[in-house]
C-alpha positions as CSV (number, residue, x, y, z in Angstrom):
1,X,25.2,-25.5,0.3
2,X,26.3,-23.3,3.4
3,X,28.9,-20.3,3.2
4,X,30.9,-18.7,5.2
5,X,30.7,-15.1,6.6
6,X,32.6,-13.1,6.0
7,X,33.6,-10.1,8.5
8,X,33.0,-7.0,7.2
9,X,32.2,-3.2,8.7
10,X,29.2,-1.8,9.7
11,X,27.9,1.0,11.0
12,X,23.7,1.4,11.3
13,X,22.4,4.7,12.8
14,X,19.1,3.9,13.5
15,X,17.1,7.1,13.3
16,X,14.0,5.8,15.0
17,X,11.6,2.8,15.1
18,X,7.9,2.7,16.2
19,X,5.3,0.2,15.0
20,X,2.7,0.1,12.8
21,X,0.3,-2.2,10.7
22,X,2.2,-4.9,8.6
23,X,2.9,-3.4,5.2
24,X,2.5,-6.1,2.1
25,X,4.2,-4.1,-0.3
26,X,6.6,-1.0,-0.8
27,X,7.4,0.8,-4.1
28,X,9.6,4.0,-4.5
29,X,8.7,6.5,-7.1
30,X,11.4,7.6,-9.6
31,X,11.3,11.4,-9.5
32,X,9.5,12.2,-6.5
33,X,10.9,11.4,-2.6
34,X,8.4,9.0,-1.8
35,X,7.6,5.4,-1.1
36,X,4.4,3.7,-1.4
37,X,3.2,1.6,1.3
38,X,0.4,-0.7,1.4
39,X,-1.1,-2.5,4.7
40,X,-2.5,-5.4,5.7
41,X,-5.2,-3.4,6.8
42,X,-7.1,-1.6,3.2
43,X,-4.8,1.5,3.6
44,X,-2.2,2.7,1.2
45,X,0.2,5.8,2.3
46,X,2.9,7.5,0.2
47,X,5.8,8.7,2.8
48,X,7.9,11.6,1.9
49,X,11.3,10.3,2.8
50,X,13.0,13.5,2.9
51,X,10.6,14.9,5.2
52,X,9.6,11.8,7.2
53,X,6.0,12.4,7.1
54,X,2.8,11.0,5.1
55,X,1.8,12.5,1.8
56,X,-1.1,11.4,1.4
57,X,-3.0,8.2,1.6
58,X,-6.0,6.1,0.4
59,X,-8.7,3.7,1.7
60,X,-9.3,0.7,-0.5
61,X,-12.9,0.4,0.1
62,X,-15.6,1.2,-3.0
63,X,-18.2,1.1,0.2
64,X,-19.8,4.3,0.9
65,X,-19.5,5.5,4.6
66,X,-17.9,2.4,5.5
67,X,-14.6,2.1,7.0
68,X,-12.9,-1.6,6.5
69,X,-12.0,-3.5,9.8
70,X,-8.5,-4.7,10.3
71,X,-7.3,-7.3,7.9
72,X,-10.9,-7.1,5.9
73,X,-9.3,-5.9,2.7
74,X,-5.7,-6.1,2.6
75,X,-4.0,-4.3,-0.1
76,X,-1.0,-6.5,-1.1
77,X,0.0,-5.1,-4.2
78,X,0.4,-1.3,-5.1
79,X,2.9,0.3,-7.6
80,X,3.0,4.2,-9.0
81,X,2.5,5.1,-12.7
82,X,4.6,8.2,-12.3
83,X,3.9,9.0,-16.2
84,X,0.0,9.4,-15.6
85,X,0.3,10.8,-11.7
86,X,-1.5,7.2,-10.5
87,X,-1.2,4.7,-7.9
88,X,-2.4,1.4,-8.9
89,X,-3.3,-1.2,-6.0
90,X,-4.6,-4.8,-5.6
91,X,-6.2,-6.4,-3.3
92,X,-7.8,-9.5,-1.7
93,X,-11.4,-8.9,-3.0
94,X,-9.5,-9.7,-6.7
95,X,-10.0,-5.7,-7.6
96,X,-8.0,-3.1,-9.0
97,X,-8.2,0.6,-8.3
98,X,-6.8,3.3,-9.5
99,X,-5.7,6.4,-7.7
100,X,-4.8,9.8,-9.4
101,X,-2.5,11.2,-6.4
102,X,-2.5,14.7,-7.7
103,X,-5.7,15.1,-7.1
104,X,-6.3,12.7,-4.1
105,X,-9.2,10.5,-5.5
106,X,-9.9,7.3,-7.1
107,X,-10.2,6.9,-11.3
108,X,-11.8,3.7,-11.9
109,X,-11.9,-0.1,-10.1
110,X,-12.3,-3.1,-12.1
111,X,-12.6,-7.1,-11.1
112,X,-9.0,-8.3,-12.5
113,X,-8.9,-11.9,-10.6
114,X,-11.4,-14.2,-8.8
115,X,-9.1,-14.0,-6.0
116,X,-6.4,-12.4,-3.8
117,X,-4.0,-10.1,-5.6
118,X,-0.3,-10.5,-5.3
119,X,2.0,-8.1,-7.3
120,X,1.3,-5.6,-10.2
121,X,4.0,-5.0,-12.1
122,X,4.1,-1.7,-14.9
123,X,5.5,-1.8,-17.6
124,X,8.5,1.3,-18.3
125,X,7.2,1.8,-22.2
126,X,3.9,0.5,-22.8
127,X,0.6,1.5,-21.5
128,X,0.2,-2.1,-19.6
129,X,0.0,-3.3,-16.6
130,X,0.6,-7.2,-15.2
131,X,-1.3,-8.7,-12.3
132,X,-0.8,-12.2,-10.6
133,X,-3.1,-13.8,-8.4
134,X,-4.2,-16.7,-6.3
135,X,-6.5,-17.6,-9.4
136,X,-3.7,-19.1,-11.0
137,X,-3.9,-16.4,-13.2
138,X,-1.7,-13.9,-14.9
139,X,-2.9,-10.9,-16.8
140,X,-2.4,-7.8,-18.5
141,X,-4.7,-4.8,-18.8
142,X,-4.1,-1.7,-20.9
143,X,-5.2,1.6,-19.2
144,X,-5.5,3.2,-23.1
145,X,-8.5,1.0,-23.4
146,X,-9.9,1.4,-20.5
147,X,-8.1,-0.9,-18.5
148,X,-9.4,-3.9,-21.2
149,X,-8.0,-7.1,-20.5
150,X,-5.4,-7.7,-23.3
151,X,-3.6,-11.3,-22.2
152,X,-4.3,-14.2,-19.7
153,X,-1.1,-16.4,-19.4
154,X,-2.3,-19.6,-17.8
155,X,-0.1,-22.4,-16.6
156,X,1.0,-22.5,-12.6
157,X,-1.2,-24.9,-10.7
158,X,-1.1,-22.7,-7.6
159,X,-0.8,-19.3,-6.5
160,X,1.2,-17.0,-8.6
161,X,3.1,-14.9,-5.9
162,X,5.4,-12.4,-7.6
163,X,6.7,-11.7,-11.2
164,X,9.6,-9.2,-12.8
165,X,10.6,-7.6,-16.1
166,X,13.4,-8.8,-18.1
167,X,15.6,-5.4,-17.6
168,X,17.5,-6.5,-21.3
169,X,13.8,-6.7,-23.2
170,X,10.8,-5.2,-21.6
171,X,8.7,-7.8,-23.7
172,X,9.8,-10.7,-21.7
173,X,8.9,-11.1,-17.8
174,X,9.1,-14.1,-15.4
175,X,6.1,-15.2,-12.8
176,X,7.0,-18.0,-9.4
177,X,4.5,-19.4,-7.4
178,X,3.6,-21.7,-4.9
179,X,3.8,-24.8,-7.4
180,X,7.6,-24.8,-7.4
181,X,7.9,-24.1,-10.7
182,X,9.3,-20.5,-12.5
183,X,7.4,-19.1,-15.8
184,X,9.0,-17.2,-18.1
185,X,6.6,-15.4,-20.6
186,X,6.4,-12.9,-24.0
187,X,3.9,-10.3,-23.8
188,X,2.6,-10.9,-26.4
189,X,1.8,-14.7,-25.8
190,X,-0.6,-16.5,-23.6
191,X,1.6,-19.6,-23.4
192,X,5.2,-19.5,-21.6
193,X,8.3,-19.7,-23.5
194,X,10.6,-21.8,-20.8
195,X,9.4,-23.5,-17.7
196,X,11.8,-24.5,-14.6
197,X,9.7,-27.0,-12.3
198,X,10.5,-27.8,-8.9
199,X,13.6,-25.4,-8.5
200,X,12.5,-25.1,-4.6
201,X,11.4,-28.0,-2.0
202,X,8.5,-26.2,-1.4
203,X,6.6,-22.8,-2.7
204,X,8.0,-19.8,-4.5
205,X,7.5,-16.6,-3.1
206,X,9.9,-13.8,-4.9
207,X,11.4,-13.2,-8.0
208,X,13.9,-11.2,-9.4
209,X,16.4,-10.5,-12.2
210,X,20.2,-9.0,-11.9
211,X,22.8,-8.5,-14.0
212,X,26.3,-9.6,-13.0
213,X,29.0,-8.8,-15.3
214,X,27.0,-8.4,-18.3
215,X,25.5,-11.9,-17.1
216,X,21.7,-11.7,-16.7
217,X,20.5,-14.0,-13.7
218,X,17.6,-14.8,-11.9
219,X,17.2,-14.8,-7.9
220,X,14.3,-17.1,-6.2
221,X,13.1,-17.0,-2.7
222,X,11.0,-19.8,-1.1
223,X,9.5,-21.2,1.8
224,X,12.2,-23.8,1.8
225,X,14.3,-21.2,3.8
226,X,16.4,-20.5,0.7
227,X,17.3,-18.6,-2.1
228,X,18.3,-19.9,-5.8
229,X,20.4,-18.3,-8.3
230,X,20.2,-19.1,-11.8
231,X,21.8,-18.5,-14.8
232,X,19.8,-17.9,-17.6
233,X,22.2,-18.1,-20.4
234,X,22.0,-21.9,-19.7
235,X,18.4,-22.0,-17.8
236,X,20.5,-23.8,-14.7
237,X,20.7,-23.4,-10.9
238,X,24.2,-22.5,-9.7
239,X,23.9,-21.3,-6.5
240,X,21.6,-22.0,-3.2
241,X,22.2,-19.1,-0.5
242,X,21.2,-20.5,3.1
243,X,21.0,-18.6,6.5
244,X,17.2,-17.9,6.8
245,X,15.8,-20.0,9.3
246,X,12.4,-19.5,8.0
247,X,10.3,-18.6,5.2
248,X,12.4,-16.1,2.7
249,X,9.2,-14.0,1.2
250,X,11.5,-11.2,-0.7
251,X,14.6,-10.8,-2.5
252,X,16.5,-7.7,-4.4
253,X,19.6,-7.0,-5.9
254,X,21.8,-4.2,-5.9
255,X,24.3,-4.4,-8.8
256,X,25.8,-1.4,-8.3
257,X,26.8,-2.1,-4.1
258,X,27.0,-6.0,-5.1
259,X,24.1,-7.0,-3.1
260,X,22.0,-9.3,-3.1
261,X,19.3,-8.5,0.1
262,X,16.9,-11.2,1.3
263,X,14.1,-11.1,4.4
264,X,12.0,-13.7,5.5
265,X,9.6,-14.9,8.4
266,X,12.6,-15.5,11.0
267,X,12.7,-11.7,11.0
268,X,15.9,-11.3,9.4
269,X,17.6,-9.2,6.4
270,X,20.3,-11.3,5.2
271,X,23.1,-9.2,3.1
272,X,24.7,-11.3,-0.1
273,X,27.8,-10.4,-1.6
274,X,26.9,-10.8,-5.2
275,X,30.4,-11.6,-6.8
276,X,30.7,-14.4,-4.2
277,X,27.4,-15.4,-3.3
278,X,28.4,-15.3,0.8
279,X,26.7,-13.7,3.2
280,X,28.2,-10.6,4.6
281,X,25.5,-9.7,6.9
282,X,22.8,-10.6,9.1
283,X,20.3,-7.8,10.3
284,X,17.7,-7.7,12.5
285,X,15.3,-4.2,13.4
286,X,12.9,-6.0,15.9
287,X,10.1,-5.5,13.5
288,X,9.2,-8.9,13.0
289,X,8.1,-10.8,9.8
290,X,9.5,-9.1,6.9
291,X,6.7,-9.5,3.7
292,X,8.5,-7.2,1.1
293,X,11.4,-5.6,-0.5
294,X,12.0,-2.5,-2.7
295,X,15.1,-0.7,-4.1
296,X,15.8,2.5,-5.7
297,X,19.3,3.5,-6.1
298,X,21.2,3.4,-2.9
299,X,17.6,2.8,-1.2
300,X,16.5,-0.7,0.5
301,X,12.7,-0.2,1.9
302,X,11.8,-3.3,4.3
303,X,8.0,-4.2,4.6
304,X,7.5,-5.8,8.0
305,X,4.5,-6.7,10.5
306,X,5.3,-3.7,12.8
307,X,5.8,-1.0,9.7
308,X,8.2,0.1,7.2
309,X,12.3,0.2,7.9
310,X,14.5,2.3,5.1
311,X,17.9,1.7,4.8
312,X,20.7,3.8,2.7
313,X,23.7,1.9,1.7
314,X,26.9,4.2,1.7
315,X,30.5,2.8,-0.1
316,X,33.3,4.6,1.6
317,X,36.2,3.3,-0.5
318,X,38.8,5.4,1.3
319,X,37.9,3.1,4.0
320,X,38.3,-0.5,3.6
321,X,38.6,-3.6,5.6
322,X,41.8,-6.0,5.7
323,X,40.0,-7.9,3.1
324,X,40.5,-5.4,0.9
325,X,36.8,-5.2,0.2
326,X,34.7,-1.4,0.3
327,X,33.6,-0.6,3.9
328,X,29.2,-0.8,3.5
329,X,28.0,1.7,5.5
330,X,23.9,0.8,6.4
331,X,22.1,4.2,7.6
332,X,18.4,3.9,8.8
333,X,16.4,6.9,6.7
334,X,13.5,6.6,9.1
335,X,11.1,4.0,10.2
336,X,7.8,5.7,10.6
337,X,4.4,4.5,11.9
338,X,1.1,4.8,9.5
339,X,-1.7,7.0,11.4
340,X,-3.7,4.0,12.4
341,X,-1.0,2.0,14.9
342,X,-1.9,2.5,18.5
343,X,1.5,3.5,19.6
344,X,3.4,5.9,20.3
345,X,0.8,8.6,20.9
346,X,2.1,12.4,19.2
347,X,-0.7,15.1,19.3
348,X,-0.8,18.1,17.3
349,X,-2.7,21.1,16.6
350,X,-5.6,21.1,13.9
351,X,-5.2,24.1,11.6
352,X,-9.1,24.2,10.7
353,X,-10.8,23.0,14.3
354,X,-7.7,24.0,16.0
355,X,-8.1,20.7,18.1
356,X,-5.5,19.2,19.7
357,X,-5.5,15.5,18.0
358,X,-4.1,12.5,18.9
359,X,-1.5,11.3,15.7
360,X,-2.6,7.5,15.9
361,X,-6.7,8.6,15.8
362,X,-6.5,11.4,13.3
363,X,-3.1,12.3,11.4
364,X,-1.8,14.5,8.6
365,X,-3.0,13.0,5.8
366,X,-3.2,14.6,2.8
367,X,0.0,16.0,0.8
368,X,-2.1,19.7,0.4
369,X,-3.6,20.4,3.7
370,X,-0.4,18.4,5.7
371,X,-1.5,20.1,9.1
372,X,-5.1,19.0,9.3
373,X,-6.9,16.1,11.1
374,X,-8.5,13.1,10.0
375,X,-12.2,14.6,10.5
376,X,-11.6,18.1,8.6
377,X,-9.8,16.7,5.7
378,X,-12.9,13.9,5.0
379,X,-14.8,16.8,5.5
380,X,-12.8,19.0,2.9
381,X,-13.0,16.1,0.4
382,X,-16.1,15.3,1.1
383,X,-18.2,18.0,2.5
384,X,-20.5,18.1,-0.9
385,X,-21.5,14.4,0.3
386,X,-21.9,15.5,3.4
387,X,-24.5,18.0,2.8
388,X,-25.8,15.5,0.7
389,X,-25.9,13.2,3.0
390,X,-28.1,15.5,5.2
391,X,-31.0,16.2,2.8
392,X,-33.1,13.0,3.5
393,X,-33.1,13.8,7.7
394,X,-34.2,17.0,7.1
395,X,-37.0,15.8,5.0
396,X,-37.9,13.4,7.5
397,X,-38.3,15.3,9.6
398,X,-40.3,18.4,8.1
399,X,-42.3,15.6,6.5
400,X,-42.8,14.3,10.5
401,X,-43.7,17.6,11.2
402,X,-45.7,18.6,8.8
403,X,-47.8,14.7,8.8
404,X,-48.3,15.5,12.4
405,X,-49.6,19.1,12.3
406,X,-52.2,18.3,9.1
407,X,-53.8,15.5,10.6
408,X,-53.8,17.1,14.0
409,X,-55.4,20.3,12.8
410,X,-57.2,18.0,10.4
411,X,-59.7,16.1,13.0
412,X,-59.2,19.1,15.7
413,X,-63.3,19.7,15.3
414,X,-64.5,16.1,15.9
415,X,-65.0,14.1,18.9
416,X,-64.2,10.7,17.7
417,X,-60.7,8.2,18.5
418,X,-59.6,8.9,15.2
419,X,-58.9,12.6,16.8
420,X,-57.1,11.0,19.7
421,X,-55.0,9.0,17.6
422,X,-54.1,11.2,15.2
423,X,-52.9,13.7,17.8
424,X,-50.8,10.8,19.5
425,X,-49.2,10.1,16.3
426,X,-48.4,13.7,15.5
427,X,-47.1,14.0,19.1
428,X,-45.2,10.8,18.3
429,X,-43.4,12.4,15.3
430,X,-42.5,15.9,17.0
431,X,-40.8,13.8,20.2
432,X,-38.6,11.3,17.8
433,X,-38.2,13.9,14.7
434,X,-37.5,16.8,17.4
435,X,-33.8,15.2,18.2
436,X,-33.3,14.4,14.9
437,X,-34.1,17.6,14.0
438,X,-31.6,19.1,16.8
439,X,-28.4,16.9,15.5
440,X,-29.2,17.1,12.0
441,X,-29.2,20.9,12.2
442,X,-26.0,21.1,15.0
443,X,-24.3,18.4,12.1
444,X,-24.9,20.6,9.1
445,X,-24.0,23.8,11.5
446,X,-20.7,21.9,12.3
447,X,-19.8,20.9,8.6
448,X,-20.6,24.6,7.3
449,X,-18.4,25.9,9.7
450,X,-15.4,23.9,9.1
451,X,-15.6,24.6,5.2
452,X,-15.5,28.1,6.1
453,X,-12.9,27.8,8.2
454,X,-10.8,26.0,5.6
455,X,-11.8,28.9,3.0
456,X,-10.3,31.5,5.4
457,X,-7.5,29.1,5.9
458,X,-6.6,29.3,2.5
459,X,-6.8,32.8,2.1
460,X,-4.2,33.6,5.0
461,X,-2.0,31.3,3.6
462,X,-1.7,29.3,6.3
463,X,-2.0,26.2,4.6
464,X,0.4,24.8,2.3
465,X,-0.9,23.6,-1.1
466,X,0.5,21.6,-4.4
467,X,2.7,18.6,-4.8
């Protein structure tokens, strides 16, 4: 079924826009002026909003000294627990790991799925969280336990792409996937409660739930460029929205701005008007594929190939159309890169090495020492494992040393080969443990001087600290 548009004011100030790695998924937290990003590429950031810079940010990678290559572990699910001060993420190895963002580090990881993770959703109340996956599978775990498994709810016959809460009981959510089919579930039951098959000509990709005058509904996206509404007093399909020209991957609602707001693979944002179900507006920020979708308040953020777009929608009621309609008013917060992207190139000055550093190759990234670069603040988190980390080549090479010397010394009064031989292989050991011994001892110079240099830091106050 096709609509028409209908003409209606806009005005978008677009603040700025520079690329990044795609982002998978975007959550806002509910006290705090961030958003939670999580790339294609095994990275999660939190962006202050406000500010327009990072906060801090994670590697998903339990691999010591190892650094993931691009698109080895994406990260396509990550949500905040603002009531425990965590970050919660899921990824294509089938892991969850848990991040305490006060003190920048990870809690725990745990095998949730035999394959890729696609949303975590927590609950408001209960100490649980839900995860779907490509296993077919969905699951909850309860963090009071130790994150123990407490429910597998089995029944889609593909991937399980997205779920949502029931916002009128808590105890009730609703899981789509790529079998066509949408799931509605009780917590506290492995088996689903209502099943709508083949509500899409091809797979399921999004989910959500709105209310519309008092009326709870359900919105679907799909790969068969279109989005379903449904009303789920009667469990029936009464609207089909069209305009993508492409896969639609994400759909929200904003109640209070009556919007419904869809992106897809044709690169496009697609504005609803929820009362009517037509589409008022058509947007389009060059950023390519758009992958996700989060709200808070009057807050859209837009995951997309090239990065991360934020929109704030504005009513100006003392401005209205002929239609009679509110004038929507889209402002562009920012669009911000993540440190990694290759472009565009800013360079600032490290507070500890007092370096100047390329923002691409080593950016602020920690939400305590804001002003540092990549190397110092792995060294400031990790400078005990550093030193560490240095013990066995300095025992190498005294233990080189010292071999050489004993056996040199050793047969120094006899005449035979063994004498010859031994003094090669002692020579052998000083000329290879020699430049070991020169960049082990310039490596552990370095490190000790940049803690000290982040201790006096400190102490002039040149650093800012806490949350």
């Amino acid at each position: 079924m096709d609509y028409q548009r209908i003409d209606s004011n806009f005005d978008i100030n677009k603040l700025c826009s520079v690329q990044c790695d795609r982002v998978k998924c975007c959550d806002f937290h509910p006290s705090e002026p961030w958003v939670l990003v999580s790339l294609f590429n095994g990275f999660v950031y939190v962006w202050d909003y406000e500010l327009k810079e990072v906060v801090m940010h994670f590697e998903v990678d339990d691999l010591p000294n190892k650094t993931p290559r691009i698109g080895e572990l994406p990260v396509r699910a990550a949500k905040f627990i603002p009531r425990k001060g965590w970050i919660v993420t899921g990824s294509s190895d089938g892991h969850i790991r848990v991040f305490d963002y006060h003190a920048v580090k990870k809690i725990t990881s745990f095998r949730a799925h035999n394959d890729y993770i696609r949303d975590i959703i927590v609950h408001p109340t209960l100490p649980i969280i839900l995860t779907c996956a490509d296993d077919m599978m969905v699951k909850s775990f309860n963090w009071e336990k130790g994150f123990g498994l407490v429910t597998e709810f089995s029944g889609h016959q593909h991937y399980v792409m997205h779920m949502d809460l029931n916002p009128s009981n808590t105890n009730l959510f609703v899981s789509v996937s790529l079998d066509r089919c949408v799931y509605f579930w009780d917590l506290n039951s492995p088996r689903p409660i209502k099943v709508l098959k083949n509500v899409h000509e091809r797979g399921i990709d999004w989910v959500t739930y709105f209310v519309k005058e008092g009326q709870l509904f359900l919105a679907t996206s799909a790969d068969d460029r279109s989005v379903n509404i449904f009303d789920l007093e009667k469990y029936e399909r009464v609207r089909t929205l069209t305009g993508h020209k492409n896969n639609v991957s994400a759909v929200c609602a904003l109640p209070e701005h009556n919007l419904l707001v869809s992106g897809g693979e044709d690169c496009k944002i697609i504005l609803w008007d929820i009362e009517t179900f037509t589409l008022k507006k058509t947007l389009d920020y060059g950023f390519k594929r758009i992958w996700a979708l989060a709200h808070f308040r009057d807050m859209i953020a837009i995951g997309c190939d090239k990065g991360l777009i934020m929109i704030k929608i504005d009513d100006n009621v003392g401005n209205t159309p002929q239609n009679g309609s509110p004038l929507l008013i889209l402002k562009t917060e920012f669009s911000l890169q993540p440190p990694l992207a290759a472009s565009p190139i800013v360079t600032f000055i490290c507070s500890v090495c007092q370096k100047s550093t390329e923002y691409h190759k080593a950016p602020a990234v920690s939400h305590t020492y804001p002003s540092m670069c990549l190397v110092c603040n792995e060294v400031r988190l990790h400078y005990k494992k550093v030193l560490e980390g240095l013990i066995l080549p300095y025992c190498f090479v005294v233990f080189a040393l010292g071999w050489s010397a004993f056996f040199f010394w050793a047969f120094h009064d006899t005449h035979t080969w063994w004498r010859w031989f031994f003094l090669f292989l002692g020579t052998l050991f000083v000329v290879i443990g020699t430049p070991a011994f020169i960049i082990t001892t310039n490596s552990l110079v370095r490190t000790l001087k940049i803690v000290r240099r982040i201790k006096l830091v400190e102490r002039q106050g040149n650093v800012s600290t806490g949350v």
